[in-house]
N, C-alpha and C positions, 0 to 999 in steps of 0.2 A: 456342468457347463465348462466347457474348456478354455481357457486361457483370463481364469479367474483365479487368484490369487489364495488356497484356504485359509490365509489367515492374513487380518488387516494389520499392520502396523500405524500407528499414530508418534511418529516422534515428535520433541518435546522442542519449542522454541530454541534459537540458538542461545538466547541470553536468558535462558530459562536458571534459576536459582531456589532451587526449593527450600534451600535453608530460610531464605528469606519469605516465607509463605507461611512455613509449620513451623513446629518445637520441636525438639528434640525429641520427644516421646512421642508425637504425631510420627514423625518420621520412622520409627523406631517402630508402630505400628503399620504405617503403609510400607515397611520391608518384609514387614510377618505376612502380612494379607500379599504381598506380589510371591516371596519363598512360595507360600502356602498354593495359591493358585495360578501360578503363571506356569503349571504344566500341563492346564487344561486351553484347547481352543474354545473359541469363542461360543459354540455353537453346543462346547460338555456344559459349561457351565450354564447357560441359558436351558439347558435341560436338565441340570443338576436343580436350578430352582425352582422351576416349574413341577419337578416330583413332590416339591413340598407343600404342608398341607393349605397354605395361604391359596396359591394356585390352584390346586385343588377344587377346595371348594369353590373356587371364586368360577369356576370354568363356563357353569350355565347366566355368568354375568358379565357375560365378555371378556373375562381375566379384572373386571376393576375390582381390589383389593383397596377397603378403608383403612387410611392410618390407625386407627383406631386397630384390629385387625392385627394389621404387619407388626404394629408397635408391641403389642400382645405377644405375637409368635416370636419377633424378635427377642424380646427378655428372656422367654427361654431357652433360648441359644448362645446367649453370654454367660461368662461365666462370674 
């Protein structure tokens, strides 16, 4: 489609203050997780989770994935 933008931006309030929100170590992780994937657009990484096996399976259920489920898959993704 032409004269769509591939990628959205959302900026962040002007009086926005994230020190006032998170720790230091929250913060210290939401800089890992942006490093980490903020070289993907929006559209890799919505396909980067959907390869994975939660998605997967869940596909002949419309995509709905139980917490129960995610919670699972997730543990074995941390370290």
């Amino acid at each position: 489609m032409t004269g769509i933008n591939e990628y959205w931006v959302i900026s962040a309030p002007k009086n926005f203050e994230p020190t006032s929100l998170f720790s230091q170590s929250q913060l210290a992780f939401l800089d890992e997780v942006y490093e980490v994937f903020s070289q993907f657009s929006a559209w890799k990484l919505r396909n980067m989770t959907h390869d994975e096996p939660p998605w997967v399976s869940n596909k002949i259920n419309a995509g709905e994935i139980s917490i129960d489920e995610m919670a699972n898959y997730l543990k074995t993704r941390v370290k």
